[in-house]
Each structure stands twice: as structure tokens, then as C-alpha cells.
C-alpha positions in Angstrom: 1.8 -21.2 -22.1 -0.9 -22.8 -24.4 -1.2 -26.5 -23.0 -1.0 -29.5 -25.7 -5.2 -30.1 -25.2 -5.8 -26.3 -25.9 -3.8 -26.4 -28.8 -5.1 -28.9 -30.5 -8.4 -27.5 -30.2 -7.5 -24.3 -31.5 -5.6 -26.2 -34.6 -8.9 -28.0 -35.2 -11.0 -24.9 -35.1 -13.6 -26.6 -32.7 -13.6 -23.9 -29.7 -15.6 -20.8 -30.0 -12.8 -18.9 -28.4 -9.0 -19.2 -27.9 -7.5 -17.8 -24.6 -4.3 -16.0 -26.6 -1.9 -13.5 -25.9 -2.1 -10.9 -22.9 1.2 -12.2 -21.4 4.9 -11.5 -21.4 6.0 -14.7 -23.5 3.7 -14.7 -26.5 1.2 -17.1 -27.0 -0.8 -16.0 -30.1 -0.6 -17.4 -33.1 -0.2 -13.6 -34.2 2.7 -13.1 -31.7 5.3 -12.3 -34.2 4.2 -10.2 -36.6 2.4 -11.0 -40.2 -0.2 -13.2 -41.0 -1.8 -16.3 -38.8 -0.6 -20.8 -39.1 -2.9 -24.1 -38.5 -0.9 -26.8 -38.0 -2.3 -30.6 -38.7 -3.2 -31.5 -35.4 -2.5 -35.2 -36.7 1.1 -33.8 -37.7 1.4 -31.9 -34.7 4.0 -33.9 -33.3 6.3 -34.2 -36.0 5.7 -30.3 -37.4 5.9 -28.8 -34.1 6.6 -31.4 -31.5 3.2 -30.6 -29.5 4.0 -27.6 -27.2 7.3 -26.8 -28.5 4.6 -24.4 -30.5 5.1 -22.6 -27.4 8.2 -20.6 -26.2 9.4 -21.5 -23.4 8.7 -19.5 -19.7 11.1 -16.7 -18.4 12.8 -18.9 -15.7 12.2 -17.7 -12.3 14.3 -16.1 -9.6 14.9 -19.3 -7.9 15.8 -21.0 -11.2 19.0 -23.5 -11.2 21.6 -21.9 -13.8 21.1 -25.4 -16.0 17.8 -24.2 -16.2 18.0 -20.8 -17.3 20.7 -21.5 -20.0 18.1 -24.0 -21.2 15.6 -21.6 -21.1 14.8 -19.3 -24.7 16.4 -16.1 -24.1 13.6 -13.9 -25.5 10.4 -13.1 -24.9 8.1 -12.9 -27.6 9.3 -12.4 -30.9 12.7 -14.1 -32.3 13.4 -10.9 -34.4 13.2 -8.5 -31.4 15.7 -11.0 -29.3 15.0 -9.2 -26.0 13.7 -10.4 -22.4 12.7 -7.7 -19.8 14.2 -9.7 -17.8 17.9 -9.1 -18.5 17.4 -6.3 -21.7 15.1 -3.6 -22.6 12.1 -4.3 -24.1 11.3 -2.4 -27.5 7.7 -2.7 -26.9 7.7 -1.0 -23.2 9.3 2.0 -22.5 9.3 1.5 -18.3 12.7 -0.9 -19.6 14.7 2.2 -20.0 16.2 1.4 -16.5 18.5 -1.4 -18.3 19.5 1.7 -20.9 22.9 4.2 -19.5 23.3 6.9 -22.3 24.1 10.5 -21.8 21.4 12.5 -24.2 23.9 12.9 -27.0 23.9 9.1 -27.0 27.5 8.3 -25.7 28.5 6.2 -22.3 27.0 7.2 -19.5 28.9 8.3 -16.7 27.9 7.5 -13.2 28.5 11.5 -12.4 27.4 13.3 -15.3 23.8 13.4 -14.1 22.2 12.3 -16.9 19.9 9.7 -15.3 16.9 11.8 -16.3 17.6 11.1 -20.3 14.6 10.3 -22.6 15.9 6.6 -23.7 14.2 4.3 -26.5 15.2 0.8 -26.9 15.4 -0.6 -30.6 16.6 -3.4 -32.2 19.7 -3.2 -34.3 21.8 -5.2 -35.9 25.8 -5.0 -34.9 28.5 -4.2 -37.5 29.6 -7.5 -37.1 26.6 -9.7 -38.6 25.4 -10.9 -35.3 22.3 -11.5 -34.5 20.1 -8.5 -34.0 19.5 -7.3 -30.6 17.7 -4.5 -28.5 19.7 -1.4 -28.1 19.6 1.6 -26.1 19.2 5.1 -27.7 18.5 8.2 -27.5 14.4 8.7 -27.9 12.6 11.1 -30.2 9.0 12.3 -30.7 7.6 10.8 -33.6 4.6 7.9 -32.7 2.4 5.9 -35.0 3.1 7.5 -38.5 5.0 10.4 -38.0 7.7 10.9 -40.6 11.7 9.7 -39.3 15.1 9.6 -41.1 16.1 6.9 -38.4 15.8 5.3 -35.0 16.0 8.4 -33.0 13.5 10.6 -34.4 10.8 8.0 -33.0 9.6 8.6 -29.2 10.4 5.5 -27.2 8.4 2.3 -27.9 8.6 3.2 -31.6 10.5 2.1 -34.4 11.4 3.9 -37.9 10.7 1.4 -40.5 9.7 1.0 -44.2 10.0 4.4 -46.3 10.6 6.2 -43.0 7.4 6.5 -40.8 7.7 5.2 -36.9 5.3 2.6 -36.1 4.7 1.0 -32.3 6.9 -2.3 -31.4 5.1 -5.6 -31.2 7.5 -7.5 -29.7 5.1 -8.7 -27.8 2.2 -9.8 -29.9 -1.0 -7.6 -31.2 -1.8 -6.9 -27.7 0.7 -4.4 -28.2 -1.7 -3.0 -31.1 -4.8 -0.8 -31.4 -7.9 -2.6 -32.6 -7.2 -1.1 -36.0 -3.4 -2.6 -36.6 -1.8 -5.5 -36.9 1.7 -6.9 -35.7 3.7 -6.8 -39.1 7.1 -7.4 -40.0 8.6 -4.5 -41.6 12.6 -3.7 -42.4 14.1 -0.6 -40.5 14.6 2.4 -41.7 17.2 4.0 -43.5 16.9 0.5 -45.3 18.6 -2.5 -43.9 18.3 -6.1 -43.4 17.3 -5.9 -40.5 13.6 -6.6 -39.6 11.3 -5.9 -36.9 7.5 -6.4 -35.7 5.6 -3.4 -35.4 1.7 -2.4 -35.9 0.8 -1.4 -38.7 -3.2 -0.3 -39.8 -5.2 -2.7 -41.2 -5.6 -2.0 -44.7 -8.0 -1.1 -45.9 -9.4 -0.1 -42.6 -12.7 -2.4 -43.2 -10.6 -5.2 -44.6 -10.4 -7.2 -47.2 -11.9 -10.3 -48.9 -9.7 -13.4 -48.8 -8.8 -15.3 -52.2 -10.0 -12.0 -54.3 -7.1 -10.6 -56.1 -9.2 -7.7 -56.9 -8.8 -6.7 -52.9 -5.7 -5.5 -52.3 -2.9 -3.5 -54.7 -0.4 -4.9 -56.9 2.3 -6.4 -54.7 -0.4 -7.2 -52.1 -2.4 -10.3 -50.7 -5.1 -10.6 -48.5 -4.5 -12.3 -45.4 -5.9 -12.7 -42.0 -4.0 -10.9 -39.3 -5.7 -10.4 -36.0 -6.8 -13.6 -33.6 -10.6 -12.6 -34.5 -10.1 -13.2 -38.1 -9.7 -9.6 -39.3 -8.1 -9.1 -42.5 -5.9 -7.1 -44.2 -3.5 -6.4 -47.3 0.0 -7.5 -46.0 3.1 -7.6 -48.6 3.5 -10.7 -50.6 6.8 -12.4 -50.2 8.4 -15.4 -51.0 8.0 -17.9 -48.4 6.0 -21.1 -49.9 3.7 -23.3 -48.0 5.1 -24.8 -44.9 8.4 -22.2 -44.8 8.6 -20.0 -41.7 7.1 -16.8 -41.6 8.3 -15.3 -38.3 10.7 -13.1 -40.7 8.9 -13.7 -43.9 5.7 -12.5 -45.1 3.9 -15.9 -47.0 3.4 -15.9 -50.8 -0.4 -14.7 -52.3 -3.2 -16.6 -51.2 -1.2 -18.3 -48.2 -1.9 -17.2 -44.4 0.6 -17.3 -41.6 -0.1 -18.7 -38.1 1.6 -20.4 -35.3 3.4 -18.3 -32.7 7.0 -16.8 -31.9 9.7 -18.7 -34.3 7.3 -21.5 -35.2 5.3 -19.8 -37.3 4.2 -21.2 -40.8 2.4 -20.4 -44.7 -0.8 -22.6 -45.4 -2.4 -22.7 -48.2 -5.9 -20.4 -47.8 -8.7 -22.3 -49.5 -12.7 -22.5 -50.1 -14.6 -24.8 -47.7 -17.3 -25.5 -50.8 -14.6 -26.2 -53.2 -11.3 -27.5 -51.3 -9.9 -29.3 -54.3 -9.4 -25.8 -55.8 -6.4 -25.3 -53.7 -6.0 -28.3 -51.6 -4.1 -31.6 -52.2 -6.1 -34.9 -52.6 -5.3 -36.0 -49.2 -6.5 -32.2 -47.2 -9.6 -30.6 -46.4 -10.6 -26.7 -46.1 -11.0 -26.6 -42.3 -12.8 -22.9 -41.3 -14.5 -21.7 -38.8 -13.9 -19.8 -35.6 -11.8 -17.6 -34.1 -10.3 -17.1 -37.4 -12.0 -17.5 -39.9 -16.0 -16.1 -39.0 -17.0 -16.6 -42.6 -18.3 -20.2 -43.3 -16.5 -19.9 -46.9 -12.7 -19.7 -46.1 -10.4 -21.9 -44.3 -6.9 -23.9 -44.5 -5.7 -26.7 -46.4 -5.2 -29.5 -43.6 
């Protein structure tokens, strides 16, 4: 878990380095999927109520049940609602133990000997509108970019999303990623409403330039999308500044950051020429992890 110091310090830009992600509950500000969010560190506590920035810890074995129904019961990202703990985890395919189909994807039976069935775990949205959750299935071959027609044509860790390619989970966080994707959110395929994070390549693979409209293809914005301020073109969608964006993708010219369900749009902006973007009372704050170029920042 980030402490209250550490986060303020990332939120002001003034560390050369943020220790981020690499654990089970995510920590990044990356950890859901999208774009990045800077929260006011003056506003901190009425925005995001200091650590609460931070999802909770898995409660541990020796955990008082108070505790544990207390505790958030996911790990990572809200949209993948799973805990290795107590489901299977999209992202890791060692989870299958929690999974019990027979290969054609029915119940399992304790003495059908099917315990050796390739399983994926993907998260699906019931028939009765509750809230998505991970479920077991039976697993594919398709990895980053092969084609699919659904779930099951991708190999286990891999969902079928968008016009129908499979793309890796990032439940997790980019640490779930290669160096050249980013944890996206993307709706599943055959189309649905329900949406999911999964890595996607950075486009174009060099990146683009922030604020230049030129950069990226109609119906595109660039954004930054990776902890050490790489960009990319990411969908433009419709949340404003300051709306959630753990299940939105932010509105042109606006970055995401923040992590799991915290996540927020802020305004992108020039350091030379804040009161381009920025309201008479903010500055265009830059610098690094995010942003290595001395020209961009956020409206604080």
C-alpha cells in the first residue's frame, strides 16, 4: 500500500521515482486500465480522503470475520471484481484450481476425471444485471492478437475484446504488460456492456505527442499510459474532468491517473502557457515519472 507521505510526493511530482505496482493489490496509478490521475495534494483529503487512493490489503488468514467483510473484495481492478484469494484471477492462469468444468464446459463431476481440463477464467456479466464477475471456462489458443468469436477461443489469461482479437488481462495493473502495451479498458467481445482491462500496444509503437491533435486518428487522443510517462493513442470518451475513469476512457486532451476505482480525468496542459488550459486559480505541474518532457503537465 502507497503510504499518505509517498503519495503526496508522487501527486506533487517532486520524487525522481515512484515505487508502484509489482504487488497483488494494485498500487499504480495505471492499475486499472486507461490513462494516468494527479490529485491536488492540497485537496487530497477531501478528493480522495488521503490513502483511501489506495485499496485496501487482502485480509490475512488470521483475520477477524468483521475485518474481512470490511475488507474490498477484489484485488486490483473494480471491473475485474476478483481476489485470488477466494476466485480465479483473469490475469493468472495458476487460479484454475478455484475453476470445476468438464472440457465441454458443463459441471464438473468429482468422477468424471476431468481434473486435467485446460480452464481460463474471464469476467462476465450474469443474465441478471449483476455486477460482473470472474468466471470459469473452457480455455482456447488464441494470445495477444489472435483473432476470436468469444471468450473461449482465447488461451487462458486472455480475453476476446473489441472487434474480436484476444488481448492479455490486466487485472492487475501494467505489470501484467509487455513494455510495449498498456493496461486499457476495452468492452468484450461479441459486443457487450461489459468492460474489462487488458494490454493493449502502445500506439503508435514510438508514441505520441501530447496536446497535438495531429498525433493520433479521428476518434483518438493522446494520453500518457505507462508509470514512465509513455504515451499513446487511447479512445476518446466522454468522461469530463474530475469524473472517474476506472471504466471510462477521459475526453481529448484529458489524462487519467489515480489507482483501482479512484481513478480520475485532469485537464493536460503546457507548463509555459498554463492559462491555455488551466483555471485562474491552477498551475501546469510536470515533471517526473510522468511526464519526462519539461513542456507538459496537469492542471492543479
Amino acid at each position: 500500500m502507497i503510504s499518505r507521505s509517498t503519495l503526496f510526493f508522487f501527486l506533487a511530482f517532486a520524487a525522481p521515482a515512484v515505487l508502484l505496482g509489482g504487488c497483488s493489490i494494485a498500487t499504480s496509478p495505471f492499475s486499472s486500465g486507461g490513462t494516468p490521475t494527479v490529485i491536488n495534494a492540497s485537496d487530497a483529503a477531501t478528493v480522495d480522503g488521503g490513502d483511501a487512493n489506495t485499496p485496501p490489503e487482502t485480509p490475512s488468514a488470521g483475520s477477524s470475520g468483521a475485518d474481512a467483510a470490511a475488507a474490498t473484495p477484489y484485488e486490483g481492478s473494480p471491473l475485474c471484481n476478483a481476489s485470488r484469494s477466494t476466485t480465479c484471477y483473469p490475469d493468472d492462469p495458476t487460479t484454475s484450481q478455484f475453476c470445476k468444468l468438464s472440457p465441454d464446459g458443463g459441471p464438473y463431476s468429482a468422477t468424471s476425471g476431468y481434473d486435467d481440463a485446460v480452464l481460463a477464467c474471464h469476467v462476465q456479466s450474469p443474465a441478471s444485471g449483476a455486477p460482473a464477475q470472474p468466471i470459469c471456462t473452457s480455455a482456447g489458443v488464441g494470445t495477444s492478437g489472435s483473432a476470436c468469436l468469444d471468450a473461449t477461443d482465447c488461451a487462458a489469461g486472455f480475453e476476446c475484446v473489441g472487434s474480436g482479437t484476444c488481448q492479455h488481462y490486466c487485472c492487475r495493473g501494467e505489470d501484467a504488460c509487455d513494455t510495449n502495451q498498456f493496461c486499457d479498458i476495452q468492452p468484450t467481445a461479441p459486443p457487450s456492456q461489459t468492460k474489462v482491462p487488458v494490454c493493449m500496444p502502445v500506439r503508435p509503437p514510438t508514441g505520441c505527442q501530447l496536446l497535438n491533435p495531429t498525433s493520433c486518428s479521428v476518434g483518438q487522443t493522446c494520453a500518457v499510459v505507462r508509470v514512465n510517462g509513455a504515451t499513446s493513442c487511447v479512445a476518446i470518451g466522454n468522461a469530463s474532468v474530475g469524473d472517474p475513469c476506472y471504466e471510462e476512457h477521459c475526453g481529448r486532451g484529458l489524462v487519467c491517473l489515480g489507482s483501482s476505482d479512484q481513478r480520475r480525468c485532469y485537464q493536460l496542459c503546457e507548463t509555459a502557457a498554463p492559462a491555455d488550459r488551466c483555471t485562474a486559480k491552477q498551475t501546469c505541474k510536470g515533471g517526473l515519472p510522468l511526464f519526462p518532457s519539461p513542456e507538459f503537465g496537469v492542471c492543479q
